[in-house]
TORTORDREN-980112 format. One record per residue: y, z, x of N, C-alpha, C in turn. Coordinates in steps of 0.2 Angstrom, whole numbers, plus 5000, padded with zeros to 4 digits. Atoms other than C-alpha are relative to their C-alpha. Example, Ala and Ser with C-alpha at 12.3 -4.5 7.8 and 13.67 -1.06 7.14 Angstrom:
2
499450005004497850395062500650005004 499449994996499550365068500550034996 
END
This chain:
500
500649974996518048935436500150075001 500149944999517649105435500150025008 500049944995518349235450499450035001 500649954999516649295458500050065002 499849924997517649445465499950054992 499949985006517949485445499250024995 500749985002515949485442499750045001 500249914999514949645439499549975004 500350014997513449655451499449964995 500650005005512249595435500249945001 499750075004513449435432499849965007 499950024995513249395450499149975001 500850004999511249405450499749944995 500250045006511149305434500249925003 499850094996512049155442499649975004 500450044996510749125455499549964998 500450045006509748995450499250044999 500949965001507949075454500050044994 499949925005508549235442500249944993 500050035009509249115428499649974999 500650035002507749005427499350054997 500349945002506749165428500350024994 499649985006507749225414499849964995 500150055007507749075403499450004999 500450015003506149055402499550064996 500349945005505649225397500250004993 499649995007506949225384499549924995 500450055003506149045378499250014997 500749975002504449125377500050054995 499949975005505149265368500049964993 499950065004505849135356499449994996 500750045004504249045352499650065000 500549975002503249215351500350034994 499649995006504449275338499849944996 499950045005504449115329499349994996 500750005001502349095329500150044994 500149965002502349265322500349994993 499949985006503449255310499949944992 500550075002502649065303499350064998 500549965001501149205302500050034995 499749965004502049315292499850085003 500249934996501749455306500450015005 499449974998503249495310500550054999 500049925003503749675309500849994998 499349995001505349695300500450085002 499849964996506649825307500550044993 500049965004507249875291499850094999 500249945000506950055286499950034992 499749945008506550165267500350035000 499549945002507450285259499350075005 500349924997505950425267499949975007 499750024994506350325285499249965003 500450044996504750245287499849914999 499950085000504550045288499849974995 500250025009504149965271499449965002 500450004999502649905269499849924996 499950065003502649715265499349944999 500650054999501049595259500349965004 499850074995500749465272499649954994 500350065007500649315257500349945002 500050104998500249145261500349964995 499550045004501449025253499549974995 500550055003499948905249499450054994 500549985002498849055242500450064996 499749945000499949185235499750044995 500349975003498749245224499550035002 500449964996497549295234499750065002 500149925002496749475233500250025007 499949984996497649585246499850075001 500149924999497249755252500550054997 499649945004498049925243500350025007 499949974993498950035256499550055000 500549965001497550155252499549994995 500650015004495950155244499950054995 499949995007495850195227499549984994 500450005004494650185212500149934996 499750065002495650075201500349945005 500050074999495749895205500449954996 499650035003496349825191500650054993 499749995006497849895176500049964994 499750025006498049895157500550044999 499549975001499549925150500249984994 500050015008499649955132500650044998 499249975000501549965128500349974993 499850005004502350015112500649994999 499250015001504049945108500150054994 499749935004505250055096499850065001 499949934999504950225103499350034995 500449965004503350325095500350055000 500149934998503550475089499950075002 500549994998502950595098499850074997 500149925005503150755086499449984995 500350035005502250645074499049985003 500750054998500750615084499550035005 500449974998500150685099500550065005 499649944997501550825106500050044994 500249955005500950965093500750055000 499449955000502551095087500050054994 500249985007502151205075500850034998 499049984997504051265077500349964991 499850025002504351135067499849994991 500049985007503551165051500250064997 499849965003504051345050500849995000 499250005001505951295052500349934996 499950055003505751135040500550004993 499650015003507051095030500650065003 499350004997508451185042500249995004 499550034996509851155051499550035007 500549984994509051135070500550045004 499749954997509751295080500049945009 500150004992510551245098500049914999 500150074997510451045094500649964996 499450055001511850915093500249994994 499850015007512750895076500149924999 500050105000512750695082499849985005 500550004997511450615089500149895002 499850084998511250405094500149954994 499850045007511350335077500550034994 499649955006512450465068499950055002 500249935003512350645061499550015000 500749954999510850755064499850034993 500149945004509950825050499850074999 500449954998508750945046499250025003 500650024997507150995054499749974996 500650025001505650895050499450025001 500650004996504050945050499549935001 500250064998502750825057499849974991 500150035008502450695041499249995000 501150005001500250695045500050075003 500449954998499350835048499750005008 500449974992498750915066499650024999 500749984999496950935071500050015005 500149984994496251015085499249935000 500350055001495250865091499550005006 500650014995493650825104499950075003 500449944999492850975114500850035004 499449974995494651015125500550034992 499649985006495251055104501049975002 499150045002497150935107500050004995 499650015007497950945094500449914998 500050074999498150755088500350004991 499750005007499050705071499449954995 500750065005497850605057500449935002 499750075001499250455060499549955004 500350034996497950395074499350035000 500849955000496250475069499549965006 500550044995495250325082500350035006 499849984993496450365095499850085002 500149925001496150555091499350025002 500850014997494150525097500150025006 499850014993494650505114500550035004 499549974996495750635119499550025005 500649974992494250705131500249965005 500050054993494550565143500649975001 499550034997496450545142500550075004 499749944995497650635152500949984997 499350015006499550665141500650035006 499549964998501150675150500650034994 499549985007502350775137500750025001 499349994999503950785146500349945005 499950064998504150625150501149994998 499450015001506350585150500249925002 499450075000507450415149500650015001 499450014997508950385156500649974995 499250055007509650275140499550014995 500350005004509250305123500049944993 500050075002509450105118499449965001 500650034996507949985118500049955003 499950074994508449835126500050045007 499849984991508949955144499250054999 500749955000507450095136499449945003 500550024999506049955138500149965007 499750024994507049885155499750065004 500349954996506850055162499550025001 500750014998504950065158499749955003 500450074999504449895162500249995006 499950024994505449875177500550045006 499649974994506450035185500850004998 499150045001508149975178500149984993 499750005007509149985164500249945000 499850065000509949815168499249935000 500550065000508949645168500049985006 500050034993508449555182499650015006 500449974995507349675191499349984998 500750025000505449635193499450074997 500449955004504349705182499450055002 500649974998502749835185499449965004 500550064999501549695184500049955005 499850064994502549585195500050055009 500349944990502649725210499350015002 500649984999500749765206499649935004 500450054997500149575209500349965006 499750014994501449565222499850035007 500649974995500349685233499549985000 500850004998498749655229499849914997 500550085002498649465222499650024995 500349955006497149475210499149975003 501050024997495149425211499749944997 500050085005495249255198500449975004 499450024997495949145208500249924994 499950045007495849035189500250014996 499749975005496649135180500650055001 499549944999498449225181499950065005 500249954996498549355192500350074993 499749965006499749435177500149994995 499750045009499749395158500150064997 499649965006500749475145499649984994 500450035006499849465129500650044995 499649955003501149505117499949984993 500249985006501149555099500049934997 500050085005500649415085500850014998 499250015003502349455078500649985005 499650034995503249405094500350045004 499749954994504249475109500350054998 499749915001504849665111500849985002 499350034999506649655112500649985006 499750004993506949655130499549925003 500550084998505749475130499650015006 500549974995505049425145500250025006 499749944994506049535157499550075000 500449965000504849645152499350005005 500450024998503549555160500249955008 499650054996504649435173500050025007 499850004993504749415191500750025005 499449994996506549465195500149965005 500050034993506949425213499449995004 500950004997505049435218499949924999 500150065001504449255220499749974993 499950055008504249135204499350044997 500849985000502249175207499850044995 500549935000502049355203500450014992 500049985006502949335183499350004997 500550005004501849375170500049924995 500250065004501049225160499750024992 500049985004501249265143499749924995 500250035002500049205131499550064995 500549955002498949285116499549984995 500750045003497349245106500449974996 499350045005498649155092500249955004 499350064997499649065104499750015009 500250014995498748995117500749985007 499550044998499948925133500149945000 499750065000500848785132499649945003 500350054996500248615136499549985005 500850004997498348675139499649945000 500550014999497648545134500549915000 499950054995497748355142500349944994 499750075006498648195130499149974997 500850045004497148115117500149935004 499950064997497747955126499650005008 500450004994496848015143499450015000 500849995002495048045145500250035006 500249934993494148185158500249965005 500050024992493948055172500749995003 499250024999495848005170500450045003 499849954998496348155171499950035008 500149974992495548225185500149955006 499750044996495948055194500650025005 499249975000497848105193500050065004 499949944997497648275197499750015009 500250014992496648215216500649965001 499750044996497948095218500450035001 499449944997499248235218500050055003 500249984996498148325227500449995007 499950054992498348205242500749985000 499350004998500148185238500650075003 499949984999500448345239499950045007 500350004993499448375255500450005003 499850064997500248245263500950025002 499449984999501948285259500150105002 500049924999501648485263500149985009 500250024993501148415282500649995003 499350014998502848355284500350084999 499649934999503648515280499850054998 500749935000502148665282500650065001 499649945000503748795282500250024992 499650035006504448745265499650054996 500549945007503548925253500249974996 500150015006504448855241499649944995 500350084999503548685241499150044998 500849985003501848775243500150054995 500049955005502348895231499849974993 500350055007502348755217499449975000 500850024998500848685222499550044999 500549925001499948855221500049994992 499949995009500648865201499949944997 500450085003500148665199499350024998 500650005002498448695203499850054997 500349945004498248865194499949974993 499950025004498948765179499249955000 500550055000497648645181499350025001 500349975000496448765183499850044994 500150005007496748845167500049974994 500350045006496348705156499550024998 500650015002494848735158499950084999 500249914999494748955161500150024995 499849965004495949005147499549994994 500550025006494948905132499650035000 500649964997493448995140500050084997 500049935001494149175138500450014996 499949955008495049175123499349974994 500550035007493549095112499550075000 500249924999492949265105499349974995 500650035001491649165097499450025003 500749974997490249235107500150074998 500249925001490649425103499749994993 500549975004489449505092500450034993 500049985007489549545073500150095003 499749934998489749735079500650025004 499350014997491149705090500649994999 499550015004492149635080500150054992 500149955003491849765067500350065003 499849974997492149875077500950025003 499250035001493849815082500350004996 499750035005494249785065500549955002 499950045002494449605066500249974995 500150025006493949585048500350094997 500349965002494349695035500650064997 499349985003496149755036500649974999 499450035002497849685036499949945005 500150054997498049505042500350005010 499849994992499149565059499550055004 500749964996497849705061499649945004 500350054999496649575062500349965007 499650044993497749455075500050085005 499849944995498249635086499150035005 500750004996496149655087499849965003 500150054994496049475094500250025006 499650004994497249505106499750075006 500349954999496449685109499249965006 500850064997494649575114500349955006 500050034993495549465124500450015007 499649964996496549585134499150045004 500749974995494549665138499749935005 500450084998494049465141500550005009 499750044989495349435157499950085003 499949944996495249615163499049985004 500550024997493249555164499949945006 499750074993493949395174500050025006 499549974996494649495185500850015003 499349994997496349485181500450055002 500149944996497149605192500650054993 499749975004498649665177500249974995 499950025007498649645158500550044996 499449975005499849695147500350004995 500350045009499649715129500550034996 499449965004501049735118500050004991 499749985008501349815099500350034998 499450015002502649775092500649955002 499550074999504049645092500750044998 499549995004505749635087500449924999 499750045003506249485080500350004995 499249975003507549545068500150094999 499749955002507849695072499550075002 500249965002506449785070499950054995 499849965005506949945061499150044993 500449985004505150005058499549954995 500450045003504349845050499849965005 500550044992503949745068499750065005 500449964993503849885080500250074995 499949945003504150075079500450024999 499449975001505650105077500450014991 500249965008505650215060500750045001 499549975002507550265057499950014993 500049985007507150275040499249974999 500849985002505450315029499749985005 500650024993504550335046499350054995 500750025004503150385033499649934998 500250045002502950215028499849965008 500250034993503350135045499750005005 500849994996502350235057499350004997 500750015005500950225045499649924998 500350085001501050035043499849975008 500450014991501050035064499550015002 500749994996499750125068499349974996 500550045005498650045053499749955004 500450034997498649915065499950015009 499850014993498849965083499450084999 500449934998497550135081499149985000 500750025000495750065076500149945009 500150044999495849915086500450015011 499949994995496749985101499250065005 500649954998495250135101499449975002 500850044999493850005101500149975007 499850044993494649905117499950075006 500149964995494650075126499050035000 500649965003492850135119499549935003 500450044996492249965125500249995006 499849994993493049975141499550065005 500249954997492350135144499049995000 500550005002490550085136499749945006 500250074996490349915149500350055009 499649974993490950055166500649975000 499450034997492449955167500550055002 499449944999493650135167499950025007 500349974993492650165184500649975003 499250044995494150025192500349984994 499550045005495250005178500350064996 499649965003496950105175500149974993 499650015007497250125156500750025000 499449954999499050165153500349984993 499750025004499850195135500650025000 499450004997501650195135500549984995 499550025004503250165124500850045005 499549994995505150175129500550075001 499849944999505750355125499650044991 500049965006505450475108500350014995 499650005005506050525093500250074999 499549955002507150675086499550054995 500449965004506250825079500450034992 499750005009507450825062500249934999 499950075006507850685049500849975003 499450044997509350555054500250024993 499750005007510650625042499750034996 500349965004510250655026499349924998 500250024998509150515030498850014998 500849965000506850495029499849995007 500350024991506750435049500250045005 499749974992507050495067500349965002 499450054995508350445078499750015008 500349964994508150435096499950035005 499949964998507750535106499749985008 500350044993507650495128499950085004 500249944996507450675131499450045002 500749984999505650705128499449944996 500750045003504150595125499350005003 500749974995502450575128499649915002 500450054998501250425137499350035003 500749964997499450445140499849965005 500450054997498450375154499250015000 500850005000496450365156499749935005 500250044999495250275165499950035009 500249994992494950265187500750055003 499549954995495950395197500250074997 499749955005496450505182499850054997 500249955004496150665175499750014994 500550035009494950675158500550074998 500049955005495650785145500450075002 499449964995497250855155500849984996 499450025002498950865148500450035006 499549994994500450885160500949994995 499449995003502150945155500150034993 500049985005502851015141500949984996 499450015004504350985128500150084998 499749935006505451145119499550004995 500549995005504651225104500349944996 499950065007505551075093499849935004 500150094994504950915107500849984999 499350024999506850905109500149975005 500050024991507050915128499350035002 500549974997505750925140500350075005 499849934998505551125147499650015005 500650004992504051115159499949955002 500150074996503750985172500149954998 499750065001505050875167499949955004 500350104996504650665172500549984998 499650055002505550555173499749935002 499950055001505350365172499749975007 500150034994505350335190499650055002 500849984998503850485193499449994996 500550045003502950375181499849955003 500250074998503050215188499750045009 500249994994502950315205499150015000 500749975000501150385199499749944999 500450065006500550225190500049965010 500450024993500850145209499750035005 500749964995499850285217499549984998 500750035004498450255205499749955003 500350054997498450085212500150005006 499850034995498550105227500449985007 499350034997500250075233500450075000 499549955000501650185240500449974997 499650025006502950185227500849985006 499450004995504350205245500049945004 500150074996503450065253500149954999 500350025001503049965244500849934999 499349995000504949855245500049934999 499950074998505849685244500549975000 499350014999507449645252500349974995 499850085006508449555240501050045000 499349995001510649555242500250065002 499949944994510549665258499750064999 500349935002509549795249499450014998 500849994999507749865252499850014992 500049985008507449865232499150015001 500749995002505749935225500150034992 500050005008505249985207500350074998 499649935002505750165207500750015005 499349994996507350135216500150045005 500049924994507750295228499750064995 500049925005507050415216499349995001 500750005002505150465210499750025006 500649964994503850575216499350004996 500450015004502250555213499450074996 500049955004501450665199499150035003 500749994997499950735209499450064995 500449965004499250845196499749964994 500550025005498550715185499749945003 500350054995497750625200499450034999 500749975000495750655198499950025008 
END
């Protein structure tokens, strides 16, 4: 038995029964309005960001997590594309202009490393196409992409863009998701982790990736890291439908859809017992989407209703057989952006052996040949997808974003005909809702070596791309192994001068 002389005047007050009855039961109501709340998912976390303000977390219903949710701010674009080139584009070669580099072609490059990521450095290079002053703003654009070279008026060029690795697997890690390592949850996946999407029959995020097959970082590229299952991307591409679209010949429609109501009701039923359980309603969200897409996808890739000019246009018909397959997938990346899928993500390039300049860009040797058989297929067919975008108002809510995972070297690998890597300057464009038409930002040295004016980095790209949509890049968070994780890590600002 506690000494009541030993008790403070508080411990003395609490022992009365009046006061402890009164007491418990506040504390009990407390209780239950905590528990309500947080069943709601309106319960404020105490957490704090790196800029000390409280993160800003969708309220997402287990059963619905698809669901369109509000931006933190309002914004033009609604939906992104994300047109990503694996192996590194040049960018001396193409749209960062250097005249530097034809007058000092063929010598040793003053001021730059005698050993570079794949060996010894050569001599300069100058650009392997020709440079034109292009549209009414006169950019300077190389012939390697003459359709892309149309539409400089309406894009907006970052040209000192920098990477942290000059490897592709961790290069296309840190574009796609913040981090060199795997693991972490992609662009795509934070984006429809905020806002859900406007199709509630179709993907909130699909990866359409190259007819030749995944980029070499696969679909970590695309993948939900520690974000719930939900918000990975759903890769699939005019060529290669998803998997197990379509129902057994042994079944008929009404069979089918029988089955699918009885597991409705099974699932009901058994949710009603345990209505806490996300993970439970979380599968049942991704049953019925599946079930859903039997019927949507067939829908939106059957390109059988566009018009003889369209396809033309595209260059479906008419050049190389991949061409051909990369203009499909070009049309059905317009088709679910029509859906309203909220992020699409269309990739060219692969690397199923290697690369090396034949699947993707990556032109260590004869990058005459290599980039020239790239762009062959990735320059009409990507120009038509934006030309029609722009042609139907869609750029009015819809971020374009072109992008690969660092640059190339402004002289020859060795004694060599390719570039070597290079993560110290490159270049991505954007266009479309939010962005500035016919604006470049940043600059590289006179060789595109290193970036010299308004260095970027990685993380005040992704910072920007989630302004564009909407999202604070500091807010925007999600706990995972005691740490506030988001896509730009603690770093990234966002790039306010190529904000319209």
């Amino acid at each position: 038995m506690t000494n009541p002389e030993k008790l403070s005047s508080l411990g003395r007050r609490l022992l009365d029964r009046r006061r402890f009855l009164h007491t418990a039961g506040l504390s009990t109501s407390g209780i239950a309005l905590a528990s309500m709340l947080h069943a709601d998912g309106l319960l404020a976390d105490n957490s704090m960001t790196t800029s000390g303000e409280e993160p800003i977390r969708p309220g997402i219903d287990a059963k619905r997590p698809y669901a369109s949710r509000p931006s933190h701010f309002e914004v033009p674009a609604k939906q992104v594309l994300v047109i990503y080139c694996p192996g590194a584009v040049s960018h001396v070669d193409t749209f960062d202009y250097k005249p530097a580099l034809a007058q000092l072609h063929g010598q040793k490059p003053p001021g730059i490393p005698a050993v570079t990521f794949e060996g010894p450095s050569g001599n300069i290079a100058k650009p392997f196409w020709e440079f034109k002053p292009r549209g009414e703003t006169g950019k300077m654009v190389s012939d390697l992409l003459p359709n892309l070279a149309q539409h400089v008026d309406d894009f907006c060029f970052l040209h000192a863009l920098t990477s942290d690795t000059s490897a592709h697997p961790q290069g296309e890690n840190f574009m796609n998701t913040g981090f060199t390592m795997e693991g972490f949850p992609s662009f795509g996946a934070w984006v429809t982790y905020a806002l859900g999407t406007e199709n509630q029959e179709l993907p909130a995020f699909v990866a359409i990736n190259d007819p030749r097959g995944m980029a070499r970082s696969g679909k970590n590229n695309f993948g939900n890291g520690f974000l719930p299952a939900a918000f990975q991307g759903t890769d699939f591409s005019a060529t290669t439908p998803p998997n197990n679209l379509h129902r057994p010949r042994s079944l008929t429609s009404s069979d089918d859809q029988a089955t699918n109501a009885l597991l409705r009701r099974l699932n009901a039923r058994h949710l009603e017992k345990y209505p806490d359980d996300a993970d439970l309603a979380g599968r049942i969200a991704s049953y019925e989407l599946a079930g859903k897409m039997q019927t949507t996808v067939p829908d939106v890739m059957d390109i059988s209703g566009e018009t003889e000019a369209t396809l033309k246009a595209y260059g479906v018909e008419g050049g190389s057989e991949l061409r051909g397959k990369y203009a499909r997938n070009c049309i059905l990346a317009r088709r679910l952006l029509e859906k309203g899928v909220r992020v699409v993500q269309l990739f060219n390039g692969s690397d199923p052996s290697g690369g090396n300049g034949i699947t993707n860009w990556d032109s260590h040797s004869d990058i005459a040949k290599t980039h020239a058989l790239q762009a062959e297929i990735m320059d009409q067919p990507t120009a038509a997808l934006f030309n029609d975008l722009k042609q139907r108002g869609m750029l009015e809510s819809t971020l374009v974003v072109w992008a690969t995972e660092f640059g190339r070297m402004p002289f020859l690998q060795g004694n060599g005909t390719g570039r070597d890597h290079n993560p110290s300057a490159f270049t991505c464009f954007l266009a479309g809702a939010g962005v500035k038409k016919g604006f470049s930002y940043g600059e590289s040295d006179e060789f595109g070596f290193k970036a010299a004016v308004n260095e970027t980095t990685v993380y005040d790209f992704n910072a920007t791309l989630l302004h564009l949509m909407g999202l604070n890049h500091e807010r925007l968070t999600f706990y995972h192994n005691g740490l506030e994780r988001r896509l730009t890590n603690v770093h990234g600002q966002v790039i306010k001068d190529v904000i319209a």
